[in-house]
N, C-alpha and C positions, 0 to 999 in steps of 0.2 A: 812355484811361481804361478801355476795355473790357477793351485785354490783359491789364491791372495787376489787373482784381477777377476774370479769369479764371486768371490762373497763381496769386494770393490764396485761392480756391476749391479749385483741384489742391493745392495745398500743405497746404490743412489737410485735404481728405481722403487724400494719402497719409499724412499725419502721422497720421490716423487711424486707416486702416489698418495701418499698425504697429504701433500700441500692442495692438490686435484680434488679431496671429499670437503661436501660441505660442514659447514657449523651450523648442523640444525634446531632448531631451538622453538618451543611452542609460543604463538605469539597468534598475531591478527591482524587485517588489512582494513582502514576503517575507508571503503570505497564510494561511501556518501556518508552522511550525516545521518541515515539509518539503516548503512548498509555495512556489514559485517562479516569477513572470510576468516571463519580460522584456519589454524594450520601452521604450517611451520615455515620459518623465516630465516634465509642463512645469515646467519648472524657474522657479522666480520669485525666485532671491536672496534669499529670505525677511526681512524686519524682524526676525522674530521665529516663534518656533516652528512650523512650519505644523500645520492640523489634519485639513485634507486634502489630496490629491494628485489632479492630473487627469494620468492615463495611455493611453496608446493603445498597443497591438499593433503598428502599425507606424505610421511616419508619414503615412499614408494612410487609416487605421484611425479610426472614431467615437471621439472622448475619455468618457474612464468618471472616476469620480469616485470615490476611497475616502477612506476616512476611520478614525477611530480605531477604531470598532467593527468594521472589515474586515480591520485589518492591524496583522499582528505588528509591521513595520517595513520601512523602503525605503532606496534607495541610489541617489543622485544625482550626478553633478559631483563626484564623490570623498566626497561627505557621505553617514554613514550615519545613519541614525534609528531608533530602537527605541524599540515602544509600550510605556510605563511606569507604573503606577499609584503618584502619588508626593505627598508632603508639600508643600505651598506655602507660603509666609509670604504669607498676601495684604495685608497692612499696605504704606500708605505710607510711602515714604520721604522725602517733606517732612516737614521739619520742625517745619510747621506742625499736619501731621496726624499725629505722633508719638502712643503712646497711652503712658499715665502707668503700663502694665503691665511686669512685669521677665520676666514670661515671652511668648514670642511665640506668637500662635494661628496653630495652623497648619490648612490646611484639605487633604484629601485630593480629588485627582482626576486621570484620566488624561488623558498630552499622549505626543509622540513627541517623544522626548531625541535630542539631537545628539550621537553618540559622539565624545569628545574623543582620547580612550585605551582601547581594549579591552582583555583580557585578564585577566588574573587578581586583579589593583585596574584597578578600570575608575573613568574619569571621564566626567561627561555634564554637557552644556550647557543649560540651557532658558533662552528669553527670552520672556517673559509678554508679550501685549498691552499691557499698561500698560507695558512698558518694564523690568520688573524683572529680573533676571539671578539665577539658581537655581541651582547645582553642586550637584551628586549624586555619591557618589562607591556602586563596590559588587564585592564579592566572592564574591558568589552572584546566580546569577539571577535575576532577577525582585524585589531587594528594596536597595532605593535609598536611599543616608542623603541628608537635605539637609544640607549643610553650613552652617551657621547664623551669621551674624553680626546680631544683634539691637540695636537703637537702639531706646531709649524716653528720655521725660520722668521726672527724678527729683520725684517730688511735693514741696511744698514751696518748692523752688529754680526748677523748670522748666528744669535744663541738664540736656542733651543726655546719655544713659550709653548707651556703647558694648560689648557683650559678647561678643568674637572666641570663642564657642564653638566653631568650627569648629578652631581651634589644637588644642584638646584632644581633638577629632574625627578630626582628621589624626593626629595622635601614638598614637590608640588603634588606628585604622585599619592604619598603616604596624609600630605594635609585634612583629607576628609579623617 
């Protein structure tokens, strides 16, 4: 019975300590627009858009901690991010908490976009906390359309109206 709550013991503190070591991964901090840190970036597969990053100089190196007000953007595991001041829908998408509006409020605030596509029509990714998925699309720097697809309550009826504005957003976009 002893060995059994002793190797019980080891087990969940290696299992601890694993969860405690980083995922370090060689990457960069891009901390102006000519300013450049290499180094490594613990990498955590993100849920959803991250807001900051822990980096170290070398693997050896104190982890440092930036975040949106520090950096332009970074580059990870093949993922690049660029900090974006950009439009949100922050509306529910239950249905239950639909709002009976045909226009969607948008609220303004910056996050670090997941580049999908760079260059000259660029696409960006963001996944909100809550789970919500955002596409940005843009052909100049620094100014971000959200691609919009809006659900509201029709008053009256209370069925569901759907309005792929982004169709007409992509077609305006791609028209050159």
């Amino acid at each position: 019975m002893n060995y059994r709550n002793t190797c019980i013991v080891f087990l969940l503190f290696a299992f601890h300590c694993s969860i405690a070591q980083y995922a370090l991964e060689p990457g960069y901090l891009l901390v102006s627009e000519s300013d450049t840190l290499k180094g490594y970036i613990d990498y955590k597969n993100w849920p959803y858009n991250p807001e900051t990053v822990s980096f170290k100089a070398s693997p050896e190196a104190e982890a440092k901690t930036f975040g949106l007000g520090d950096l332009h953007g970074f580059f990870v595991h093949g993922e690049n991010y660029k900090r974006g001041e950009v439009e949100i829908d922050p509306g529910s998408s239950k249905i239950e908490d639909l709002s009976y509006s045909p226009l969607p409020k948008l609220e303004k605030t910056v996050v670090f976009l997941l580049v999908i596509n760079g260059g000259a029509k660029s696409l960006y990714y963001l996944k909100s906390r809550d789970n919500r998925v955002h596409l940005y699309v843009s052909d100049k720097p620094g100014d971000y359309q959200l691609l919009l697809n809006h659900r509201y309550l029709s008053s009256g009826t209370s069925q569901i109206v759907t309005v792929p504005h982004y169709r007409e957003q992509l077609k305006n976009f791609f028209s050159e």
